[in-house]
C-alpha positions, 0 to 999 in steps of 0.5 A: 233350096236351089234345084239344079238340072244337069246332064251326063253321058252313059255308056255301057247301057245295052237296054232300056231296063238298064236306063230304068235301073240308073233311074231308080239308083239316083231317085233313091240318092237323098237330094235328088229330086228326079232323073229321066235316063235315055237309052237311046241316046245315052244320056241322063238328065238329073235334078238333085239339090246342091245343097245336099248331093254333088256330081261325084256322087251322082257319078259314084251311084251310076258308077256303082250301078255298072256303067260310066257317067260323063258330066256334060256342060250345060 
């Protein structure tokens, strides 16, 4: 079971209740382990098991939440 930690860029956040609620969709997704979103500086940083849950669907989840998810390469 491989953890992997990846970063994406959010915009559309206009508070830190809006980091919180990005946090709680994805920790709520099977196979993510953790997400720690910043509001000031727009990022999340996400560990999920690729074995169960890829980018697209942490994107969709954020997506879905309200705001727009950039995967940055690490």
């Amino acid at each position: 079971m491989a953890i992997v930690k990846k970063k994406l860029k959010i915009e559309g956040m206009h508070c830190t209740s809006c980091a919180m609620t990005i946090d709680m969709d994805l920790e709520d997704l099977v196979g993510v382990e953790s997400s720690d979103t910043s509001y000031a500086k727009e990022i999340t940083e996400v560990k999920f098991e690729e074995e169960k849950v890829n980018m697209d669907d942490i994107v969709q989840v954020i997506e879905k939440s309200g705001y727009k998810a950039i995967p940055l390469e690490t």
